[in-house]
Structures are given as structure tokens and as C-alpha cells.
N, C-alpha and C positions, 0 to 999 in steps of 0.2 A: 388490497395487496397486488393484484393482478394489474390494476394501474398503475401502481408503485413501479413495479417491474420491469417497465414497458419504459423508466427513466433510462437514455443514454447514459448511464453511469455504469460506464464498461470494465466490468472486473476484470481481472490480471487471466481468466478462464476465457473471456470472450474475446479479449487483444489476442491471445494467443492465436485462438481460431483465426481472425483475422490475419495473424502473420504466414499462418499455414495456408489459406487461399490464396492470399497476395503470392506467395510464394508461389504459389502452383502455375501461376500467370507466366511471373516471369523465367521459372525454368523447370522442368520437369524433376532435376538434382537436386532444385531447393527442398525437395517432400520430401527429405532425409529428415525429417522429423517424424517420419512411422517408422524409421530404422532404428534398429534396434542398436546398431552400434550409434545411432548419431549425440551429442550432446547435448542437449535440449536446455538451453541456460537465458531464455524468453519472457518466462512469468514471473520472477523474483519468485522461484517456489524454494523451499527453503530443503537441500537435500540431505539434512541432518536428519528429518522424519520426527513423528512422534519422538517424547522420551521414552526412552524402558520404561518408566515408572505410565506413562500415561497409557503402553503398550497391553499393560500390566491390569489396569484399570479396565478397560474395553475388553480384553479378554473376558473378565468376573464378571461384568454386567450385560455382555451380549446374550446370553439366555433368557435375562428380564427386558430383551427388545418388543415382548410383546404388549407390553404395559404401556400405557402412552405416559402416565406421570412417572418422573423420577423416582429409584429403585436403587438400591444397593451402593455401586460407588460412587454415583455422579450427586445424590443428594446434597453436597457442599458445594457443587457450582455457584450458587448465588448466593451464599453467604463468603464463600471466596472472591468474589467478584467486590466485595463489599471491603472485606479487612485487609486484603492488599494494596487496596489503593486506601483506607483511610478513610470513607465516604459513608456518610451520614444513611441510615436506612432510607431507603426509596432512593436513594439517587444512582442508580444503576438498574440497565434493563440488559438480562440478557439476550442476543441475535443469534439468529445462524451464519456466520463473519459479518462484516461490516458493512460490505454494498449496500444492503435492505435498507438500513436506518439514516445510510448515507443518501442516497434515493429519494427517503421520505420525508429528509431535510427540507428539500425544494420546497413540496407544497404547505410544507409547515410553516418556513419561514418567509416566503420569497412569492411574488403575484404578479400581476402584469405594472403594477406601478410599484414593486419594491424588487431590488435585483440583488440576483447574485453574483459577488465580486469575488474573482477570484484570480490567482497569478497563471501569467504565460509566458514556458509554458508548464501546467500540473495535471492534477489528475482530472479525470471524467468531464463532461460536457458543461454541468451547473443547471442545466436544461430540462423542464421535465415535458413534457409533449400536451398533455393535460393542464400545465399549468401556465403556459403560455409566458412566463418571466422574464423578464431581461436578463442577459448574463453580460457581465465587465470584465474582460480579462487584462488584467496590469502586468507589465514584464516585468521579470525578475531585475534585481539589481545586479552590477555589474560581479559582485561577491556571489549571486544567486541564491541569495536571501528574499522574501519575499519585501517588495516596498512599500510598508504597511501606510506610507504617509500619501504615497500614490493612489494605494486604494482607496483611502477614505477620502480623495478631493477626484478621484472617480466620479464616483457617486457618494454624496454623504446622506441622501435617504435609502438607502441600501439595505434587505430585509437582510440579511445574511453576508457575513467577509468568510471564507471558508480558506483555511492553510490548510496542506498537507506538511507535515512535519513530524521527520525532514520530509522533504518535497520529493513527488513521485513527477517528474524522471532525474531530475537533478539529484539527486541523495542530500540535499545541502539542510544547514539547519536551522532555521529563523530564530533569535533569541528570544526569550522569555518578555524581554523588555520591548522586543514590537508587538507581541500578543498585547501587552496593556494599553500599548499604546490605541489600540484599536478598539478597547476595550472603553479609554478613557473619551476618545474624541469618535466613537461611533452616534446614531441616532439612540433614544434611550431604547427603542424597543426592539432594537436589531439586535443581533447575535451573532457571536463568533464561533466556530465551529472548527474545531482543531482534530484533522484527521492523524492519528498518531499510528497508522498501521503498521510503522518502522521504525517505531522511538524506541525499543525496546534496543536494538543493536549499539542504539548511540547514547547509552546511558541514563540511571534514574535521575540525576538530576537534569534532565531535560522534560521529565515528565511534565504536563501542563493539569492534569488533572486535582493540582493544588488552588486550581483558579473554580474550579467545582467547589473544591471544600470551604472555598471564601464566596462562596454563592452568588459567583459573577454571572452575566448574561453567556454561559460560555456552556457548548456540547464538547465533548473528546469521544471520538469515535478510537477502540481500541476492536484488533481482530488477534484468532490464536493462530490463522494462517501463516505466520510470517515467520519470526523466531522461535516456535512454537512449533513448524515443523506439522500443521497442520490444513493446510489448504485445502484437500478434497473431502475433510471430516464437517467443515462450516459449522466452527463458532467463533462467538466476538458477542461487544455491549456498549453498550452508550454510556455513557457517564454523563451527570447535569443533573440541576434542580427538580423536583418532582412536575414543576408547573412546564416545562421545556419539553422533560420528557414527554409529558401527556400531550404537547401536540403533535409529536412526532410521530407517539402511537397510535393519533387518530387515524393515520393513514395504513399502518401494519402493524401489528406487535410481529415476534419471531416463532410467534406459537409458540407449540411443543420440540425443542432442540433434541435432536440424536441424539438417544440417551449414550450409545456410543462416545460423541464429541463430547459432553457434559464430566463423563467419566474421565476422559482425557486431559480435556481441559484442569480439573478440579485436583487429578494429580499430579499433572504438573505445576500447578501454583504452589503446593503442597511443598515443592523441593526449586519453589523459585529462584531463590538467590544461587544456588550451586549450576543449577542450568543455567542462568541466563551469562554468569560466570566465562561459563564453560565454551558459550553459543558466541557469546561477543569475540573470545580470544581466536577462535578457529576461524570465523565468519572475516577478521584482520588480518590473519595468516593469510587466507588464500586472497583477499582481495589483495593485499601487498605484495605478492608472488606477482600477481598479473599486472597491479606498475610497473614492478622492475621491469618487466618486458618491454610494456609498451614505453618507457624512460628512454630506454636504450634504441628502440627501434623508432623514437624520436614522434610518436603518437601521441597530439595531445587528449585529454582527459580530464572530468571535471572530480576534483574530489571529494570523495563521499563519503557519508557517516553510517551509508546502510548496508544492503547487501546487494545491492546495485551499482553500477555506475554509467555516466555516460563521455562515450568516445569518439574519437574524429580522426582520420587517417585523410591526411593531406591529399587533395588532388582526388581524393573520390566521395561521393555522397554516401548517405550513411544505407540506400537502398542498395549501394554499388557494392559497399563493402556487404553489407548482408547476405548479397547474393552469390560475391564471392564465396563466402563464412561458411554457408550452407552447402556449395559446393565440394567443404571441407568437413561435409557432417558436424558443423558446428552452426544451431541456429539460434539467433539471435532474436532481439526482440522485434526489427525490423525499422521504417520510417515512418514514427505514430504521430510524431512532432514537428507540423508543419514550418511550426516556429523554428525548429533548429534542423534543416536538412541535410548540414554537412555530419549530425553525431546521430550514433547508435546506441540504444543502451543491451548492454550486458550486464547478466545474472550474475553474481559467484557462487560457483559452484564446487564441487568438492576439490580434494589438491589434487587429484588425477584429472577430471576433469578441466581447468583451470590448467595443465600443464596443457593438456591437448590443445584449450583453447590457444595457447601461450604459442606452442608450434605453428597454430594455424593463420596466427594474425601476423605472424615475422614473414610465412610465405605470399601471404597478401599482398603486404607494404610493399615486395619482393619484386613481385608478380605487374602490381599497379592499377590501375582501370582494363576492364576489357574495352577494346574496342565497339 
């Protein structure tokens, strides 16, 4: 596990910190991210919270914190994990969110002569430091879909093709029918690895974990950070065939999960359909509040299915506007994507904040580059 760890697979907690150093470099106004009045809209944290119902659960079983097995409300985390998605016993492990098992992919699937393919630009590095691997990054397509046909004439011995989907930082969402397609014209022993930390905003039938139930060479990393409203509690689970799973866990199981997060987790699955209902129409509201801004003030933007998006204001780079942004108590997630220097991505956040941001990006535009 300690090795595992130690993979660049930088969670949306460690970008953060990064944007708050960088920050500090280039101006002392951009640390309005300890301010208490600033908007902090950086890590795609989801500021909906816990449900009550999940609020509800961690309350009754925080007294049974002293027990390391499961106790009281959380006991149905893993049979939840199971009858939601459909999935055959054993084919579900649960994590403490997703990085870990995303991590342990590397040395699982991928070695100095099998690589990991993955789009650019996405998420985390592909790279484990221990495992010495090749990593292949393919650009996206001009739609920012990922180009599943690129990838696999990449490399077509490639130990691992790895989507985020939809894609972290683009929010964008590759169709079902390039997952097969990579599926169909991979090596037999490779494996696709579909991270879905954000599918949940953009609908169940986009789920991919139907390619689990047809017992393809296929991992679906799913986490409850996201539209779950749980990011600092860490939980999440793999989905995939028993024999996939077990190499994955050669390198970490998630242990013992917070009985805490387990309680949470297991009741919000409980009242699935109504939340996520609920979570998608508000999470649309406000990102579409913050088009119409940036429409008008002539900003382009790429469109998204999550709770993210990313943006580009003409005539400045996207480190330019950040530093502006932050000077307006609004920070941003910074210049993580060397691939695309002129955009920034922004969080959605709630409708007050989201108007703030909305004020602050017209005075930007307004304003222009500093000298």
C-alpha cells in the first residue's frame, strides 16, 4: 500500500494543494483560499454535502467508531454496492474513494513492456514510480471524446487503455460504443479501465458497469466523493470480474473503510434514485447560470456533462485569469493542463456562489491581462 501511494495519481486533494502553492508564488492575494470569505470552486468538491439521510446514518453509528468491523448502519455498504449496480457476487470491492484502486491499476496491469494508454489531456499521470511503465497519451478528438481508434494503433500491446468518463478536465463523454470498440480490437490480455468518478451527473444510461455484468476485460472505478457530496469521508469501489479484481488487490485492498463513510455511503444508495434526481437538476441549474455569463461576455467554454467545466477568456492564459480570479476571492483550479494553457477549469458551485463567480469573471474580461 505504501508503494501504491507513492503513484502520481494526484487526487482532486493534492491538485488542490498544488494550486494553493502555485498560488502563493505568484501573489500573495491569490492565498484567499484560507479566507473565509473566498470561493473555493478548485477540486470538483461537490457543495451539496452529505445527504440528510447519509447525515443521519454517521450520526447512529459514530459511537460503534471503536469497533474496526462493521456495526450498525453501515452493515449494507457491500451488499449495496452489489444490488445497485446489478453485479454478480464478488465482483465489487469496496475502497476508501477511488485514487487507491486507481493507483493499483498500474502495477496490476501495465510493466516496463506493457503501457498505459491514456487521453490528452485526463486524469493523473498513468505512471507508477515502482513500476517503471510506459505511458501513451492520445489527444482527445476534436468533439473531446476520447479517440479510442488512436489509442489502440498507439500501442496495440498495451497493458491497460484507461477513460475517464466523462473525462476529468474536459467534463466530456465518450460513447459506450468506443468503450467496445477497445474492448473489441485491444490485446486479449489488456484491459480497459473506465474511471466513472463523474457519471453519475450525466446519467444512468451512461453507466458502463453493464460491461462488468457481460464479464468483459473491463475495471469501472466508481467513488461517493463526487455527487455523493462526500469527498473528505473517502469511500468508492471497483467493479470487475473476481480474477481483475484480485490483481488489483495484490497491491492494496482498502482495509477497514470509516465506519462513518460506509454508514453514509449505504444510506444514500438506499434513497438513490430521489438524490441523484435531485443532485443532477441543481448541479444543471447552476452550471447553466454560469454559461449564460460567460455567452454574453463572449468566453469560450467547453461543454460538460459534470460538475465541472473548462474555460478560456481570450487574450489571457488560463494561469492569467486564475490569478486574476483569485484576486477576486474566487479560486480556481489553476494551470494543471499543459496541454491546454490558454483554459481553466472551474468547479460548480452553489447558486450564490456561482453568481459571485459570475460577477467576477465579467470584471476580469473587463479588466484584461495585467501587464
Amino acid at each position: 500500500m505504501g508503494a501504491a501511494a507513492a503513484i502520481p495519481f494526484f487526487t482532486e486533494m493534492a491538485q488542490a494543494q498544488q494550486v494553493a502553492r502555485a498560488a502563493a508564488v505568484t501573489s500573495p492575494r491569490a492565498m484567499r483560499a484560507f479566507d473565509p470569505d473566498a470561493i473555493v470552486i478548485s477540486s470538483n468538491e461537490n457543495p451539496m454535502g452529505p445527504s440528510k439521510e447519509g447525515i443521519e446514518a454517521m450520526a447512529k453509528v459514530g459511537p460503534l467508531g471503536w469497533r474496526y468491523r462493521p456495526q450498525g448502519e453501515n452493515v449494507d455498504f457491500e451488499k449495496l454496492l452489489h444490488s445497485t449496480e446489478n453485479v454478480k457476487q464478488g465482483y465489487v470491492m469496496g475502497f476508501p474513494g477511488s485514487s487507491v484502486p486507481l493507483a493499483n491499476c498500474a502495477p496490476a496491469f501495465t510493466s516496463p513492456t506493457r503501457s498505459w494508454v491514456m487521453a490528452s489531456p485526463g486524469y493523473g499521470s498513468g505512471a507508477g514510480r515502482f513500476v517503471g511503465n510506459k505511458v501513451v497519451k492520445v489527444p482527445l478528438r476534436k468533439d473531446y471524446t476520447h479517440d479510442v481508434e488512436a489509442m489502440i494503433k498507439a500501442d496495440p500491446n498495451a497493458g491497460a487503455y484507461y477513460i475517464c468518463n466523462p473525462n476529468n478536465p474536459s467534463g466530456t463523454l465518450t460513447p459506450r460504443k468506443d468503450l467496445e470498440y477497445i474492448l473489441a480490437h485491444k490485446k486479449k490480455d489488456a484491459v480497459l479501465i473506465v474511471d466513472e468518478a463523474y457519471v453519475h451527473f450525466s446519467g444512468q444510461e451512461n453507466y458502463s458497469t453493464e460491461l462488468v455484468r457481460q464479464d468483459k476485460d473491463v475495471v469501472v472505478l466508481r467513488t461517493f466523493s463526487k455527487i455523493y457530496g462526500m469527498a473528505g469521508l473517502r469511500a468508492g469501489a471497483l467493479y470487475g470480474r473476481p480474477d481483475l479484481l484480485d490483481k488489483v488487490a495484490e497491491f492494496g485492498r482498502g482495509g477497514n473503510l470509516p465506519v462513518t463513510a460506509t454508514a453514509c455511503a449505504a444510506a444514500s444508495m438506499k434513497v438513490n434514485d430521489a438524490l441523484m434526481k435531485e443532485r443532477i437538476a441543481i448541479n444543471k441549474r447552476n452550471r447553466e447560470y454560469a454559461y449564460e455569463t460567460l455567452d454574453k461576455l463572449g468566453v469560450s467554454y467547453i461543454p460538460s456533462v459534470s460538475n465541472f467545466f473548462m474555460m478560456s477568456v481570450k487574450g489571457m492564459t488560463g494561469a492569467q485569469v486564475g490569478t486574476a480570479m483569485a484576486a477576486k476571492k474566487i479560486i480556481l483550479a489553476g494551470n494543471r493542463w499543459p496541454e491546454w494553457p490558454q483554459h481553466i477549469r472551474v468547479t460548480v458551485g452553489t447558486y450564490e456562489e456561482m453568481t459571485k463567480f459570475n460577477a467576477a469573471i465579467a470584471q476580469v474580461v473587463k479588466e484584461g491581462p495585467k501587464a
